[in-house]
C-alpha positions in Angstrom: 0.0 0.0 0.0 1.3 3.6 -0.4 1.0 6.5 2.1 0.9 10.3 1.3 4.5 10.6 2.3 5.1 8.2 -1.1 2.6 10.1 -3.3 4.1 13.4 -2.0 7.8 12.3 -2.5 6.7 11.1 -6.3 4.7 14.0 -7.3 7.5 16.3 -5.9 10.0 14.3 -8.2 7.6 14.4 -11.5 7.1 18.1 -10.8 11.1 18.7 -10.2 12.9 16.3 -12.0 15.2 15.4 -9.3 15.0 13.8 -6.7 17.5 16.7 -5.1 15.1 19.0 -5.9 12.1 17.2 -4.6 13.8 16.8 -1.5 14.2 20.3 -1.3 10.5 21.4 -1.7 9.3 18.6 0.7 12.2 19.8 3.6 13.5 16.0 3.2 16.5 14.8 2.7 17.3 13.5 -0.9 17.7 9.8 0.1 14.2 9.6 2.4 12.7 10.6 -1.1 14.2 8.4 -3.5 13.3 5.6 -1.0 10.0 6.6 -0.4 9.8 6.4 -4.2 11.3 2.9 -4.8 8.9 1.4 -2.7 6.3 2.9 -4.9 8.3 0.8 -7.6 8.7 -2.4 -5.5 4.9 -2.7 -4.5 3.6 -2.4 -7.6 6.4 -3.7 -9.7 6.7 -0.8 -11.9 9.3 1.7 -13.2 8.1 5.3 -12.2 11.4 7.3 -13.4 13.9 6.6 -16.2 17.0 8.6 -14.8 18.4 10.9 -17.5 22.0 12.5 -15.9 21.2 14.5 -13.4 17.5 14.4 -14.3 14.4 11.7 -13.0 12.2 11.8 -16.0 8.9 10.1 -15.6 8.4 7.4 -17.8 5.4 6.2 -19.2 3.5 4.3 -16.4 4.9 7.3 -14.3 3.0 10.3 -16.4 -0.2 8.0 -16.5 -0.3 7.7 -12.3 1.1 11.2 -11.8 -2.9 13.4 -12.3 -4.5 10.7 -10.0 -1.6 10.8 -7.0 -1.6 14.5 -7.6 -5.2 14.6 -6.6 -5.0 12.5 -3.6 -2.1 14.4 -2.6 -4.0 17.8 -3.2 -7.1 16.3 -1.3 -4.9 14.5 1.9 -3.5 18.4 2.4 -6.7 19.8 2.1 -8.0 17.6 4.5 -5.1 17.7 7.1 -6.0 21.9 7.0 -9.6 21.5 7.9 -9.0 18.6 10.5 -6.2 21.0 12.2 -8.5 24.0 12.1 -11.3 21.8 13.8 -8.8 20.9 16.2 -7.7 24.3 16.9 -11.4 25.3 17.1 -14.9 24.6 18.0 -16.2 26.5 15.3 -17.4 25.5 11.9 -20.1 27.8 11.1 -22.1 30.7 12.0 -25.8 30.9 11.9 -26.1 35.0 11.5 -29.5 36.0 12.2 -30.5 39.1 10.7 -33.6 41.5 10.9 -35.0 44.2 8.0 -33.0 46.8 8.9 -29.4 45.5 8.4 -28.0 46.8 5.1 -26.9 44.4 2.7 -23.6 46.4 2.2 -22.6 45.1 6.5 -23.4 41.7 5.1 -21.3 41.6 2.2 -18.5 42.8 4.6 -19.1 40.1 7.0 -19.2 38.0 4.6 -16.2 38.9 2.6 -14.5 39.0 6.3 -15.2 35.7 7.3 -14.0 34.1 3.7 -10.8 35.8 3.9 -9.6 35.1 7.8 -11.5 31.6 8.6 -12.3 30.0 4.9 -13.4 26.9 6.7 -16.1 28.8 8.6 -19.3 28.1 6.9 -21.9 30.8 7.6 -25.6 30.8 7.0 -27.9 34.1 6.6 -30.8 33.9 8.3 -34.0 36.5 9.0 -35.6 35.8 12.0 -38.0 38.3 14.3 -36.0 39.6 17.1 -37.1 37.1 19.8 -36.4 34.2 17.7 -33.2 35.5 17.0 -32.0 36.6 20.5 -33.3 32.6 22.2 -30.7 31.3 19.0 -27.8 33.1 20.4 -28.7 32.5 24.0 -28.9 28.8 23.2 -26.4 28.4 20.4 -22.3 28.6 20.4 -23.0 29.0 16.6 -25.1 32.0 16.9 -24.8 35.4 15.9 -27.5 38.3 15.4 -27.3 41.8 14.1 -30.8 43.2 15.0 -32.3 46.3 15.6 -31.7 47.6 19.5 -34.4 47.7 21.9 -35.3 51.0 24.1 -33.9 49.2 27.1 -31.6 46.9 25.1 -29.5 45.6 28.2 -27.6 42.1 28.2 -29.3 39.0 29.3 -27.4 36.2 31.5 -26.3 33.9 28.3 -25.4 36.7 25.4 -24.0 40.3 25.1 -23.8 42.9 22.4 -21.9 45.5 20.7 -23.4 48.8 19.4 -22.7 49.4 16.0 -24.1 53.1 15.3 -27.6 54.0 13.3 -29.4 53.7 10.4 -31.1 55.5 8.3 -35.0 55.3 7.6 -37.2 57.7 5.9 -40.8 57.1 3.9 -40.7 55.6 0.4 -43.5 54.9 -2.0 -44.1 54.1 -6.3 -43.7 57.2 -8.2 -46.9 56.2 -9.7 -48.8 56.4 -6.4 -51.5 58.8 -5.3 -49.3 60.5 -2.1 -47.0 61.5 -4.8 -49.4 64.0 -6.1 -50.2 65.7 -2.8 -48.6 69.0 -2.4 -48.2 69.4 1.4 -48.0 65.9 3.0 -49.2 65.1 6.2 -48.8 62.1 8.4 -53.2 62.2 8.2 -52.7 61.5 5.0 -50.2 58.5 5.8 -52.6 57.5 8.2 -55.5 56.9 5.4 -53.2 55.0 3.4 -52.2 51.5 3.3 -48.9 51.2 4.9 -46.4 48.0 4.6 -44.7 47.6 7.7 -41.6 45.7 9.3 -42.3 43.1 12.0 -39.2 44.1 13.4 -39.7 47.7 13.3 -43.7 46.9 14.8 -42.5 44.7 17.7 -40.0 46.8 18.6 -41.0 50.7 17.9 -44.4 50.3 17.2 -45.4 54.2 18.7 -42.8 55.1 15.5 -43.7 52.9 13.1 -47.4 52.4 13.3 -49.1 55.2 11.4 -51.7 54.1 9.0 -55.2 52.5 9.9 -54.4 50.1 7.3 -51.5 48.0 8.4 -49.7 45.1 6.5 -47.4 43.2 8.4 -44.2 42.2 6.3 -41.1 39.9 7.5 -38.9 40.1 4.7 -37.3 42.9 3.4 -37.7 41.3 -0.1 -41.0 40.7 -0.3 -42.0 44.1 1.2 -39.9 46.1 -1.8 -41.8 43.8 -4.3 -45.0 44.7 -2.8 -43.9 48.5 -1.9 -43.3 48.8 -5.5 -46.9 48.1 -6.3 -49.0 49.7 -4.1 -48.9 51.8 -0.6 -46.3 52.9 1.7 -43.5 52.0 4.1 -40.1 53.1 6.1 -37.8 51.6 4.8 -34.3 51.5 5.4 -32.3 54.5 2.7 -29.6 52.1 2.7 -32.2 49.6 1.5 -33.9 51.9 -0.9 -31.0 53.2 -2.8 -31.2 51.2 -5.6 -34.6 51.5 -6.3 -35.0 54.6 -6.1 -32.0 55.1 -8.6 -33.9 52.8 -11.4 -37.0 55.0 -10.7 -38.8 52.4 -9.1 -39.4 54.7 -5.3 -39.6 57.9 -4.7 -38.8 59.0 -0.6 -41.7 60.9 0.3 -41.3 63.7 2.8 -44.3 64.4 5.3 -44.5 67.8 7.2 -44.9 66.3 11.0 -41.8 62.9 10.2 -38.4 64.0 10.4 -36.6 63.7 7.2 -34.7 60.7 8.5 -35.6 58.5 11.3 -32.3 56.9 12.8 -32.6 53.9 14.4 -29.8 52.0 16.5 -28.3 48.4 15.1 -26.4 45.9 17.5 -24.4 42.9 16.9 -25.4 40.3 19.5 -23.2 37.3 20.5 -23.4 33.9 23.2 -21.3 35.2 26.4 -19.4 32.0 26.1 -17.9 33.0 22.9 -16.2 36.4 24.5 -12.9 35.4 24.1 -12.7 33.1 20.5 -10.7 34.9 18.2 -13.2 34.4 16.0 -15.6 36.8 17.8 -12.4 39.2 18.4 -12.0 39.3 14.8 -15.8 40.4 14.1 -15.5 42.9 16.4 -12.7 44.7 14.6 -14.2 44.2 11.5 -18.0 45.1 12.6 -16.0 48.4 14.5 -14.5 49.7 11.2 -17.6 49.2 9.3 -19.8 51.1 11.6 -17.0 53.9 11.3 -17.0 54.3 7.9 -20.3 53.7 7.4 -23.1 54.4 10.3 -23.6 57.6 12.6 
């Protein structure tokens, strides 16, 4: 039977022609490799290199083994990496629970983040309601949530969380629809007009949030756009927005008595147990120069 150690030592000669040279790139000595090669030869009664002066040319049996030990070579390193980052870590993924209001520009970040510094993190975007989100991360070493804060947002016994800074919110309709048209808006007007609104923003600001008679409640941030740019209104984050409103799909409408901008808090919450990993220390620094750059 062969070992990596053999495959290694013959794909290092193929790709070097020498066994010197092999035994360079493998930090062996020259004679470890050259045996770790003949016993290649012996076990399977086969010539692997036809020595050419200084040079180990592969012969013909040799080229046809070399893609296939190549490969299991390739595969036995990439699996010694993940094995040694499991050992070195308890971590191999992230659920990241996530409510309307986080921009999808932080979860790109995050997301570009966590690729770079731990590749063998898998990480899973989820949108949950707040409370869902918060008994995840109280429950599970694998759970993160950026959500909205809460008016008293204060740490409970099994998670903790980092402020972030605020986002930006301000009234958004179709250009096609009738509040368009009206000269001075009011929030009366708002109020007799069918308003999409956020679970998130509902359960947790609903004196802010809930205006109209004539309520929809949305969870999804996609499915609210989609319907948003049909038919009534909604706050909606200007991150968010941006996009649409550049295609000439919303307009931002601007009512007398609603401050041009509402600005509402985001925090990135975490299990207490995980206070230390440098996973979480990582995030932090990331998730800090983020909100610098990017949040008030």
């Amino acid at each position: 039977m062969f070992s990596y150690e053999h495959l290694a030592s013959f794909c290092a000669t193929v790709e070097e022609g020498s066994y010197s040279q092999a035994a360079k790139k493998l930090g062996k000595d020259r004679t470890t490799v050259r045996e770790q090669v003949k016993a290649l030869e012996d076990s399977y009664a086969v010539t692997l290199f036809v020595i050419q002066g200084k040079k180990a040319v592969a012969s013909e049996e040799g080229e046809a083994m070399y893609r296939q030990a190549k490969l299991l070579v390739r595969n036995s390193e990439q699996l010694n990496v993940r094995m040694m980052n499991s050992y070195r870590t308890e971590y191999t993924h992230f659920n990241i629970y996530h409510d309307i209001l986080v921009p999808n520009a932080l979860i790109l970040h995050i997301e570009h983040y966590l690729a770079k510094e731990f590749p063998h993190i898998r990480v899973h975007w989820l949108h949950r309601n707040r409370q869902e989100a918060l008994n995840e991360v109280s429950t599970n070493k694998n759970s993160l949530a950026i959500m909205q804060n809460r008016l008293d947002s204060n740490p409970e016994s099994t998670y903790e969380f980092m402020h972030l800074g605020t986002d930006q919110l301000a009234v958004f309709c179709n250009p096609s629809h009738p509040l368009t048209s009206i000269e001075n808006l009011t929030a009366g007007d708002l109020q007799l007009t069918k308003q999409y609104v956020s679970e998130n923003h509902l359960h947790s600001l609903p004196d802010v949030f809930s205006i109209s008679t004539e309520q929809h409640v949305v969870s999804n941030n996609d499915v609210l756009l989609s319907l948003l740019m049909h038919d009534g209104w909604a706050f909606v984050s200007r991150d968010l927005a941006e996009t649409f409103v550049e295609s000439g799909k919303l307009v931002e409408l601007r009512p007398a008595e609603i401050s041009a901008s509402l600005k509402v808090g985001l925090s990135f919450y975490f299990p207490t147990a995980m206070k230390h990993a440098p996973e979480l220390l990582g995030l932090h620094a990331t998730l800090r120069a983020y909100a610098r750059d990017n949040m008030s």
